[in-house]
mmCIF file as gemmi writes it, N, C-alpha and C atoms, coordinates in Angstrom:
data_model
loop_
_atom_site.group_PDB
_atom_site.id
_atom_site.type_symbol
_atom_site.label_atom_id
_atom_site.label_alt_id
_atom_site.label_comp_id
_atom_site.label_asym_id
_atom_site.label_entity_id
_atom_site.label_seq_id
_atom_site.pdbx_PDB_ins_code
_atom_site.Cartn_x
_atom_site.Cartn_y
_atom_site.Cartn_z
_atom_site.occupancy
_atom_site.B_iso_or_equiv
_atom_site.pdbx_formal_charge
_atom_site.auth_seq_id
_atom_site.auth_asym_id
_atom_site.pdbx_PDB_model_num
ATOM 1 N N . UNK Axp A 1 ? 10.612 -32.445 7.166 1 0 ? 1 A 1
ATOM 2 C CA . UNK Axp A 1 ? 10.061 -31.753 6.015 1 0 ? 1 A 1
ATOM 3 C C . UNK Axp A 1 ? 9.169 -30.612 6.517 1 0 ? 1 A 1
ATOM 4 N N . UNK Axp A 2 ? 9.138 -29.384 5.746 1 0 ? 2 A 1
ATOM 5 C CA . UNK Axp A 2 ? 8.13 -28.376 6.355 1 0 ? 2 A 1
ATOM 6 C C . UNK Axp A 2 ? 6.888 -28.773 5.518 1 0 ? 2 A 1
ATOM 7 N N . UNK Axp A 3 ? 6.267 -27.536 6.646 1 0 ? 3 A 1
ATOM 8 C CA . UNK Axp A 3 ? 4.944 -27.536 6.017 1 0 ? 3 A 1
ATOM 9 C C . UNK Axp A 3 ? 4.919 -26.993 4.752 1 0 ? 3 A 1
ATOM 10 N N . UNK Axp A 4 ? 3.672 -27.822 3.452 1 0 ? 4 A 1
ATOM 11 C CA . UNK Axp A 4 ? 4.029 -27.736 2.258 1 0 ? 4 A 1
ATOM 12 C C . UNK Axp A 4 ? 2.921 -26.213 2.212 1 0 ? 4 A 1
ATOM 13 N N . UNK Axp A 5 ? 2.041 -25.534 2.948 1 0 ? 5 A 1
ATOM 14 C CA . UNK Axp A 5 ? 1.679 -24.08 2.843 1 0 ? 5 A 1
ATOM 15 C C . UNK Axp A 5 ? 2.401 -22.902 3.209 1 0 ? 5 A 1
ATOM 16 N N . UNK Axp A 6 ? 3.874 -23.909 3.508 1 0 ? 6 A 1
ATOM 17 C CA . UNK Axp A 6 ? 4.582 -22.1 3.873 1 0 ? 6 A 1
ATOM 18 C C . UNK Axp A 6 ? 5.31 -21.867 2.822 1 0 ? 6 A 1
ATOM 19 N N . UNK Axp A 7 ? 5.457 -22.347 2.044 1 0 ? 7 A 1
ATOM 20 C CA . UNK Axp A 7 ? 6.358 -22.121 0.422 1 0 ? 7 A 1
ATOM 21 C C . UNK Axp A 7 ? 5.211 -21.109 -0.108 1 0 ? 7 A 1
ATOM 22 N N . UNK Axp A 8 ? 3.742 -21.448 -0.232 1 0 ? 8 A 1
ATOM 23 C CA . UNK Axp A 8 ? 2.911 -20.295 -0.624 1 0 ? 8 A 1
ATOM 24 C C . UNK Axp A 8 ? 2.986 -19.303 0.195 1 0 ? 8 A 1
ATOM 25 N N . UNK Axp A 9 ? 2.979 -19.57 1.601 1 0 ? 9 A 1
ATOM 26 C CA . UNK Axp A 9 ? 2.872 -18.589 2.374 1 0 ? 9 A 1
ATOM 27 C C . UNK Axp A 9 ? 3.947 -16.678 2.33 1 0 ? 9 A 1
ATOM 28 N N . UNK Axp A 10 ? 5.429 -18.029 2.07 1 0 ? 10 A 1
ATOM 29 C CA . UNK Axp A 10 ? 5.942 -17.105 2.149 1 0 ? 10 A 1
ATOM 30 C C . UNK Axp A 10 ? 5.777 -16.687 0.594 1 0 ? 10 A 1
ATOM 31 N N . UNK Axp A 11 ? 5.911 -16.678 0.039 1 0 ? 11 A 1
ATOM 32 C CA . UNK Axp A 11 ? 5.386 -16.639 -1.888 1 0 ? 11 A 1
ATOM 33 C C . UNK Axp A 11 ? 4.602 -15.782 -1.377 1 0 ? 11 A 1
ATOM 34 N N . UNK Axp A 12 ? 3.414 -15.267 -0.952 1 0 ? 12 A 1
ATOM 35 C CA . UNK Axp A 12 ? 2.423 -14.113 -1.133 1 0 ? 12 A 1
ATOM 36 C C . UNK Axp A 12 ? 3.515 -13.279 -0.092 1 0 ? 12 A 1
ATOM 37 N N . UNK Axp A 13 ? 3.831 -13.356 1.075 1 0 ? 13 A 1
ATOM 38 C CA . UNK Axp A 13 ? 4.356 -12.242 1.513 1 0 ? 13 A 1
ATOM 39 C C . UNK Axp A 13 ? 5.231 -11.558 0.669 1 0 ? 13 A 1
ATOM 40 N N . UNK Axp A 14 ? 6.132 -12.228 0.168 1 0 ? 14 A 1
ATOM 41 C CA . UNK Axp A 14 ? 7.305 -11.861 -1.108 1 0 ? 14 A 1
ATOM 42 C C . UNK Axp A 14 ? 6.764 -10.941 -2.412 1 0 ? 14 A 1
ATOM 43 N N . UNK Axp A 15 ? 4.818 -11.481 -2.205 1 0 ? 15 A 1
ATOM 44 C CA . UNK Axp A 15 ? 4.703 -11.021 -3.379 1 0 ? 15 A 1
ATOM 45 C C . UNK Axp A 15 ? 3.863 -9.246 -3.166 1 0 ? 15 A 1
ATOM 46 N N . UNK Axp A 16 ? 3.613 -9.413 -1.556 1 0 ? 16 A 1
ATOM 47 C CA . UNK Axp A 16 ? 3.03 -7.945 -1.423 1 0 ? 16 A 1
ATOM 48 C C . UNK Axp A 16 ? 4.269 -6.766 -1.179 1 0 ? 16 A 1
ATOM 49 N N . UNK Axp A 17 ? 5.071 -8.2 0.06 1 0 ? 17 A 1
ATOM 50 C CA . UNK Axp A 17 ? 6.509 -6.816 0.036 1 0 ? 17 A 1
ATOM 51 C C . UNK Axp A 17 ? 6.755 -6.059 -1.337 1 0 ? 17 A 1
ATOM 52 N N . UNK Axp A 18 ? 7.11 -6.916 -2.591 1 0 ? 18 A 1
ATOM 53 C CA . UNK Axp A 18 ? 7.355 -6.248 -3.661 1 0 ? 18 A 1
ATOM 54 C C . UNK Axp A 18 ? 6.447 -5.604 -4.357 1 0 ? 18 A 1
ATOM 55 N N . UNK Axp A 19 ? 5.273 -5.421 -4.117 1 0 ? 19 A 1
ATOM 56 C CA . UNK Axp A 19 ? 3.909 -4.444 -4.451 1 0 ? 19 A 1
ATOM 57 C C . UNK Axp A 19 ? 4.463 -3.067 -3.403 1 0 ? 19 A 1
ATOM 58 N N . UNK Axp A 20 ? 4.287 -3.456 -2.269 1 0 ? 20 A 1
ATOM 59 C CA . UNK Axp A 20 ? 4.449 -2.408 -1.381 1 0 ? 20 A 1
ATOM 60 C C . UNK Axp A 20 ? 5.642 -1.135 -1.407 1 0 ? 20 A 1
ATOM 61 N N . UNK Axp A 21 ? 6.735 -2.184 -1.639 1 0 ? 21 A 1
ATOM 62 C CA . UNK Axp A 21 ? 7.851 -1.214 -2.048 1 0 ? 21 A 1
ATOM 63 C C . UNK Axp A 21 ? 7.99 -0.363 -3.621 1 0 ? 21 A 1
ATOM 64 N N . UNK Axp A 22 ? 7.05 -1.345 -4.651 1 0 ? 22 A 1
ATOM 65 C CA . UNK Axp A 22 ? 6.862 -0.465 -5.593 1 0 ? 22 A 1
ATOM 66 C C . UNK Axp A 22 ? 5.875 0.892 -5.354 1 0 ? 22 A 1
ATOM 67 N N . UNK Axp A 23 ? 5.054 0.607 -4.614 1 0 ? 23 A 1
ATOM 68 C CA . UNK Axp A 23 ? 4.259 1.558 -4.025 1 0 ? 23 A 1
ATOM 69 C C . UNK Axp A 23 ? 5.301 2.769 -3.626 1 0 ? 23 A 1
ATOM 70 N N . UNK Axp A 24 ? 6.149 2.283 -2.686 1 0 ? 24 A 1
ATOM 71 C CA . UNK Axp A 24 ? 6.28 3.398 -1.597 1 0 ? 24 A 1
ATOM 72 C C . UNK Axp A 24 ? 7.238 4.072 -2.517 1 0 ? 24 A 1
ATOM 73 N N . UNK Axp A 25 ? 8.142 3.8 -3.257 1 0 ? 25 A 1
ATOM 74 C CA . UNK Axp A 25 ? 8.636 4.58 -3.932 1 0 ? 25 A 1
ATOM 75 C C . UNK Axp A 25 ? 8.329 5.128 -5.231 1 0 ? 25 A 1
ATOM 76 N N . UNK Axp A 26 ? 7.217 5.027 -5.522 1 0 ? 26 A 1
ATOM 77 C CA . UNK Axp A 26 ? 6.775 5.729 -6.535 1 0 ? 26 A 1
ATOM 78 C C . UNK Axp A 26 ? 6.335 7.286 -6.314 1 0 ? 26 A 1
ATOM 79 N N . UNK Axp A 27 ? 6.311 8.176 -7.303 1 0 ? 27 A 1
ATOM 80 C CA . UNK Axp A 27 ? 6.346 9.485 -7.346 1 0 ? 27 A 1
ATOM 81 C C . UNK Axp A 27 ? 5.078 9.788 -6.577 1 0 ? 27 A 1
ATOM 82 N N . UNK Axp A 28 ? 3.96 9.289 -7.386 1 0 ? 28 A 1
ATOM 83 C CA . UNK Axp A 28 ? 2.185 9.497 -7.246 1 0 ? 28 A 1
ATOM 84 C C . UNK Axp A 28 ? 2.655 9.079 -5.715 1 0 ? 28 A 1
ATOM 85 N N . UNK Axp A 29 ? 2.807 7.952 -5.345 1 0 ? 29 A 1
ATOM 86 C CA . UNK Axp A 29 ? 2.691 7.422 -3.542 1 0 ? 29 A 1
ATOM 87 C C . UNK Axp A 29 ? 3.337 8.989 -2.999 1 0 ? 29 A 1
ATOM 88 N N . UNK Axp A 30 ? 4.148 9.863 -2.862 1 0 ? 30 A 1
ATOM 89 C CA . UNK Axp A 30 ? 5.074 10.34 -2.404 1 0 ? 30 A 1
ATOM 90 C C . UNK Axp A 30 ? 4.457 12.091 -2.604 1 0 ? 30 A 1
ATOM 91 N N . UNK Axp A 31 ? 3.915 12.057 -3.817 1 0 ? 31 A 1
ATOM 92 C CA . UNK Axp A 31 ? 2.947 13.062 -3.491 1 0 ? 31 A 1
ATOM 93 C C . UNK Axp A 31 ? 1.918 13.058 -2.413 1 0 ? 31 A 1
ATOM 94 N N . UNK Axp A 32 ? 1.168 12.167 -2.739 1 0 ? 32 A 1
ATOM 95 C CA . UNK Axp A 32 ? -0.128 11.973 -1.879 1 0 ? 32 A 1
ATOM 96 C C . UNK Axp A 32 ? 0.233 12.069 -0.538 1 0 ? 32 A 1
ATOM 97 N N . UNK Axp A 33 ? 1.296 11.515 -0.305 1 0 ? 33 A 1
ATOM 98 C CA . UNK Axp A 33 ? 1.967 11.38 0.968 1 0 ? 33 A 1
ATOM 99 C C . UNK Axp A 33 ? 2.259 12.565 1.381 1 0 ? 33 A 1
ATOM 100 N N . UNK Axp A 34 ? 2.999 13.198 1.215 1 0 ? 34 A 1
ATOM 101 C CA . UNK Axp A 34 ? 3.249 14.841 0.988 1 0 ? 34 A 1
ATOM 102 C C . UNK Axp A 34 ? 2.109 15.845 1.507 1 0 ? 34 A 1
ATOM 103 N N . UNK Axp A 35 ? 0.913 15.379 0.674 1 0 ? 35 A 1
ATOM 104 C CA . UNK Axp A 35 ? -0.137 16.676 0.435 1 0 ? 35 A 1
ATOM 105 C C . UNK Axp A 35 ? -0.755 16.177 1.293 1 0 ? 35 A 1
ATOM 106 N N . UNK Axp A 36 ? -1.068 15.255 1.702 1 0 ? 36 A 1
ATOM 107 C CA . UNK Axp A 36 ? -1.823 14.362 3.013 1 0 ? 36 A 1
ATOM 108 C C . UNK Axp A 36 ? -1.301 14.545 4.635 1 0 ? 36 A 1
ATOM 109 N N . UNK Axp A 37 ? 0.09 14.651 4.658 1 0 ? 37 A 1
ATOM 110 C CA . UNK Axp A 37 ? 0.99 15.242 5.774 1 0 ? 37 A 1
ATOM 111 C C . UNK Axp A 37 ? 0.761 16.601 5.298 1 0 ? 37 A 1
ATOM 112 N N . UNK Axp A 38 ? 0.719 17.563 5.014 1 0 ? 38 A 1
ATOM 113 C CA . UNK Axp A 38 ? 0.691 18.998 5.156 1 0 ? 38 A 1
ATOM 114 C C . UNK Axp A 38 ? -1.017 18.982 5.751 1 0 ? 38 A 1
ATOM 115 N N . UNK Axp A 39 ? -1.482 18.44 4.803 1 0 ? 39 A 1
ATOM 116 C CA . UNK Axp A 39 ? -3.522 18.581 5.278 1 0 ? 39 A 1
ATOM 117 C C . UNK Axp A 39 ? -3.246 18.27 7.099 1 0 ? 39 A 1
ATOM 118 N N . UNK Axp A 40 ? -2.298 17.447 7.421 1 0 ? 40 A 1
ATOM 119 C CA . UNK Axp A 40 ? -2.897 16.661 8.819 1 0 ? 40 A 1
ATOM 120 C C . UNK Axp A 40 ? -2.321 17.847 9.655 1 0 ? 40 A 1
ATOM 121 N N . UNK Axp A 41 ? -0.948 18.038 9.245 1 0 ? 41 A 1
ATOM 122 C CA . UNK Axp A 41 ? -0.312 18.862 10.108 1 0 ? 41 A 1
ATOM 123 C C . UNK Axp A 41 ? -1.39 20.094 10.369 1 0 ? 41 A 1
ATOM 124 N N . UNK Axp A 42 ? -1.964 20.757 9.199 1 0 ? 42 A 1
ATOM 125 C CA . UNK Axp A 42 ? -2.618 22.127 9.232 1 0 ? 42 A 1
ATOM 126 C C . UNK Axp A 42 ? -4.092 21.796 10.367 1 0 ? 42 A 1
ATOM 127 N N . UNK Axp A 43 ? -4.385 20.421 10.189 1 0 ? 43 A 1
ATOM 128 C CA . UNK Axp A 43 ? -5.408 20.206 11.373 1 0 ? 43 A 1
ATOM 129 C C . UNK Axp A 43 ? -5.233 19.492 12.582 1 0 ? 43 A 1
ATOM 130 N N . UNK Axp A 44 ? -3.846 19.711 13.146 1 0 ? 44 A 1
ATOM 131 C CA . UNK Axp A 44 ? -3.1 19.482 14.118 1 0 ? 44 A 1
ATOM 132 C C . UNK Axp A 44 ? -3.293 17.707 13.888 1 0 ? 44 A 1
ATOM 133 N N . UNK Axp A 45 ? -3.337 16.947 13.196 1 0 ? 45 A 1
ATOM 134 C CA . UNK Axp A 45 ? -3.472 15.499 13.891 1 0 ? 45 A 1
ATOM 135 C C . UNK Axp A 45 ? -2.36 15.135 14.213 1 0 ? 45 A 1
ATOM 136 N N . UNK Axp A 46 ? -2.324 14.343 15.385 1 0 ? 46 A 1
ATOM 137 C CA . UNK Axp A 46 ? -1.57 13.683 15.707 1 0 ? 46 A 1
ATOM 138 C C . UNK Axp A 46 ? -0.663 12.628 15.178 1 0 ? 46 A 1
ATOM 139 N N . UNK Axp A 47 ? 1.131 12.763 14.764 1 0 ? 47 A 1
ATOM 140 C CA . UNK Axp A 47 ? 2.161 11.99 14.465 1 0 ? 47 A 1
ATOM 141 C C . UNK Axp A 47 ? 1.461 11.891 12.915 1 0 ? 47 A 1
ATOM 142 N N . UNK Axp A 48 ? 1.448 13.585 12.72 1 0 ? 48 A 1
ATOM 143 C CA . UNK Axp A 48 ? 0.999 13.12 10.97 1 0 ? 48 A 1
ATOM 144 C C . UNK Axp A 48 ? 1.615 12.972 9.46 1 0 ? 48 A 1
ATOM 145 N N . UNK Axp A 49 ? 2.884 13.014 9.648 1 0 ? 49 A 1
ATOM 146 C CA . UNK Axp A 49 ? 3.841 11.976 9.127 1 0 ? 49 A 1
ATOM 147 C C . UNK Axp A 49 ? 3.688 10.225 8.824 1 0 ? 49 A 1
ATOM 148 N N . UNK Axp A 50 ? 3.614 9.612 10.133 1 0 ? 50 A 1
ATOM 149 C CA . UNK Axp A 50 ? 3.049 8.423 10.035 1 0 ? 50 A 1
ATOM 150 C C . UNK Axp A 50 ? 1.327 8.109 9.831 1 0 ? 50 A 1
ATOM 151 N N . UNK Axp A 51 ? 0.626 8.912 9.941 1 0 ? 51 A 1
ATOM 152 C CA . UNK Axp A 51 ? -0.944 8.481 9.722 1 0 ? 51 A 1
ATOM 153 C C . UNK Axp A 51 ? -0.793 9.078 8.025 1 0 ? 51 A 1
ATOM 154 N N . UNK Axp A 52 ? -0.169 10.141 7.629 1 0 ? 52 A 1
ATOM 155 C CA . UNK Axp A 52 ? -0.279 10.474 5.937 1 0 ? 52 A 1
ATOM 156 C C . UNK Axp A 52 ? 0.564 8.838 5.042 1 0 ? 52 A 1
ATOM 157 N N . UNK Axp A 53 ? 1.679 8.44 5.939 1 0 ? 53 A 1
ATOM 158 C CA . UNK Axp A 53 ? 2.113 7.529 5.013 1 0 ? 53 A 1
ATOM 159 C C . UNK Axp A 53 ? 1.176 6.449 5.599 1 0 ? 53 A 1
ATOM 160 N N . UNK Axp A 54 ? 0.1 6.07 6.273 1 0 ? 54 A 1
ATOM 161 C CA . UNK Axp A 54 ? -0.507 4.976 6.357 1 0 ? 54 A 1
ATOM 162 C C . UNK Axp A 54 ? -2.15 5.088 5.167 1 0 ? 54 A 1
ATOM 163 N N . UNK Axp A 55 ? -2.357 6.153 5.263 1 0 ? 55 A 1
ATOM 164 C CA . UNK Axp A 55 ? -3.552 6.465 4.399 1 0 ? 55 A 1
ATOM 165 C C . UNK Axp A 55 ? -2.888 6.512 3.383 1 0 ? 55 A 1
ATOM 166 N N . UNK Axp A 56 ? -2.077 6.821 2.562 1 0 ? 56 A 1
ATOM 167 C CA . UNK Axp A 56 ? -1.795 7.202 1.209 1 0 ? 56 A 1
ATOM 168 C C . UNK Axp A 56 ? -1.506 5.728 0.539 1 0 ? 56 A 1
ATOM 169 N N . UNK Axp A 57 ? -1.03 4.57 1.494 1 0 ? 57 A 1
ATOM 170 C CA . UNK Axp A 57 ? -0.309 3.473 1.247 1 0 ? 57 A 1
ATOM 171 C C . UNK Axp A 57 ? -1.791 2.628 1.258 1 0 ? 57 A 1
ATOM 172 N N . UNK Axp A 58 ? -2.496 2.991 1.923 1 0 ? 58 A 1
ATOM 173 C CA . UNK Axp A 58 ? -3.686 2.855 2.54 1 0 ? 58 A 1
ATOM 174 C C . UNK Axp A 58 ? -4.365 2.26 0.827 1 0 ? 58 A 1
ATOM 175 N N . UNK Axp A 59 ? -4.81 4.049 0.564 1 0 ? 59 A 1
ATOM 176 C CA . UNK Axp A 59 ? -5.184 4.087 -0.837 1 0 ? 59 A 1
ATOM 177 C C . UNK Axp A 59 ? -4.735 3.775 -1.932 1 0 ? 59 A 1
ATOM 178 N N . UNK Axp A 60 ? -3.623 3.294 -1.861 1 0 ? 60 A 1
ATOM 179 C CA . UNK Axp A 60 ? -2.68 2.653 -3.065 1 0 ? 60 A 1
ATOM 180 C C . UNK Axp A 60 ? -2.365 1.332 -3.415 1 0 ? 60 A 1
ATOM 181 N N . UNK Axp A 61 ? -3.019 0.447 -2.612 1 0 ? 61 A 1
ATOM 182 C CA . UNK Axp A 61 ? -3.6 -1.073 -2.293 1 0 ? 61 A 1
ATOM 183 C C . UNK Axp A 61 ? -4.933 -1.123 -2.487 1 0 ? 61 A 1
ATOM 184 N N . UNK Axp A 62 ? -5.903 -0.535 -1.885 1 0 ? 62 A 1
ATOM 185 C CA . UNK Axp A 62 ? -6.946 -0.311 -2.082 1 0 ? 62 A 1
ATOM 186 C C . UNK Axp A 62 ? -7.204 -0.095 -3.763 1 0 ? 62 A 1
ATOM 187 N N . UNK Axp A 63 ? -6.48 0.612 -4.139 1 0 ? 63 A 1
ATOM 188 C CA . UNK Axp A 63 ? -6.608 0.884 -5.84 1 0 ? 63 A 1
ATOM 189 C C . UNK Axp A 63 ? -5.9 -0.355 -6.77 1 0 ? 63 A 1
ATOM 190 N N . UNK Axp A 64 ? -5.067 -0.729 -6.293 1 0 ? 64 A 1
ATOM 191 C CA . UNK Axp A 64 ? -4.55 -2.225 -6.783 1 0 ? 64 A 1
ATOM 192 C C . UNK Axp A 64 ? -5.747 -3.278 -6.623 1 0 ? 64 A 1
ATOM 193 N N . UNK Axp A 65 ? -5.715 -3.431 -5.355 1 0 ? 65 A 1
ATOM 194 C CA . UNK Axp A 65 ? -7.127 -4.444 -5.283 1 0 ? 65 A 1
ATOM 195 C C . UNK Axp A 65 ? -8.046 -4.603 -6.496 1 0 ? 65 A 1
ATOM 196 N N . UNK Axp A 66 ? -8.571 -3.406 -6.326 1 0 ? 66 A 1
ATOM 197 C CA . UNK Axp A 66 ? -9.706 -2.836 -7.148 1 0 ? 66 A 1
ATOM 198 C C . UNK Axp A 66 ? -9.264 -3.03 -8.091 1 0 ? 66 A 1
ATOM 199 N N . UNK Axp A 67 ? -8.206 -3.158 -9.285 1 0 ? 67 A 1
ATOM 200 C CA . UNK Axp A 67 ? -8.003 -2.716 -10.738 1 0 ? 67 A 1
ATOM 201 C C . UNK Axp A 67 ? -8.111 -4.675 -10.815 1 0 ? 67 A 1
ATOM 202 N N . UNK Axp A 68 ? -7.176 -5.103 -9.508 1 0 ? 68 A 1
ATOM 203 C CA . UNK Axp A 68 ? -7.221 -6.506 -9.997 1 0 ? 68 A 1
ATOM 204 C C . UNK Axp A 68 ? -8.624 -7.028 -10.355 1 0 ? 68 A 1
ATOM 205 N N . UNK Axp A 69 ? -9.401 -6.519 -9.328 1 0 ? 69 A 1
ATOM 206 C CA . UNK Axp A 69 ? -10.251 -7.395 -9.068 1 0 ? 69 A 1
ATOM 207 C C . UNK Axp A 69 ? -11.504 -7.111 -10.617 1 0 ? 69 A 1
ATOM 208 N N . UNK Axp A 70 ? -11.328 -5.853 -11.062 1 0 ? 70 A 1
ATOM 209 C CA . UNK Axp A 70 ? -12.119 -5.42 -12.056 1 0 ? 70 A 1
ATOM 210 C C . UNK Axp A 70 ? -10.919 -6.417 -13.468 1 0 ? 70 A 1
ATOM 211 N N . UNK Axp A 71 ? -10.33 -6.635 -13.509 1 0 ? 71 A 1
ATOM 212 C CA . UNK Axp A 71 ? -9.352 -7.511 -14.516 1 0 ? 71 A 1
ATOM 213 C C . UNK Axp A 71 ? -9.976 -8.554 -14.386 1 0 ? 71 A 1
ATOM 214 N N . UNK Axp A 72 ? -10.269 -9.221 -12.898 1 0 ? 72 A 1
ATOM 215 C CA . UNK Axp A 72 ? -10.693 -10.691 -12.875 1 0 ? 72 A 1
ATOM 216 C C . UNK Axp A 72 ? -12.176 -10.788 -13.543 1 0 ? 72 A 1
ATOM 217 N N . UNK Axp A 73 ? -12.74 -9.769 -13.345 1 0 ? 73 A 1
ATOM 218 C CA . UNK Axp A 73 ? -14.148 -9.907 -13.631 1 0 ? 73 A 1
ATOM 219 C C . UNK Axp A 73 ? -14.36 -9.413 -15.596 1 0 ? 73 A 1
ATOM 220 N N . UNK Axp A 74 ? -13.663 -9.313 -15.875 1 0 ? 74 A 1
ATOM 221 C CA . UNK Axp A 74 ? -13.354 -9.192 -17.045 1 0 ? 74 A 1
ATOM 222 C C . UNK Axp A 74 ? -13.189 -10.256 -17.705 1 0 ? 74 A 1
ATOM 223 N N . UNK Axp A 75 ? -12.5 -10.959 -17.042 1 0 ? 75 A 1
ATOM 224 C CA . UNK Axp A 75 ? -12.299 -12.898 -17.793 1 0 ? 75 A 1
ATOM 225 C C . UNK Axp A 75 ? -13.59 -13.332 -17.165 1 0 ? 75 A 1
């Protein structure tokens, strides 16, 4: 028999993958992403393709968090 915490376990991973991918393909994600890679490129940072899609994804969890967590505090 497995362990009875990996049925949750995997249950939350299942449940951010499908946050995440709603994320990444959304319009707003894809802007930010966009205007965030042009900002990096214009100040030379380094591989700024991948650091714009880590901040933008960054901030788009960060804002989920937050809405949840202001919902919870509401009840």
């Amino acid at each position: 028999m497995g362990d009875p915490n990996s049925n949750s376990t995997e249950e939350e991973i299942k449940k951010w993958i499908s946050s995440i991918s709603l994320i990444c393909l959304s319009d707003e994600f894809q802007e930010l992403k966009n205007e965030l890679e042009q900002i990096y490129r214009h100040a030379n940072v380094e591989n700024p393709a991948i650091i714009a899609f880590q901040d933008a994804l960054f901030a788009f969890i960060a804002q989920e968090e937050e809405n949840r967590s202001a919902v919870m505090k509401a009840f």
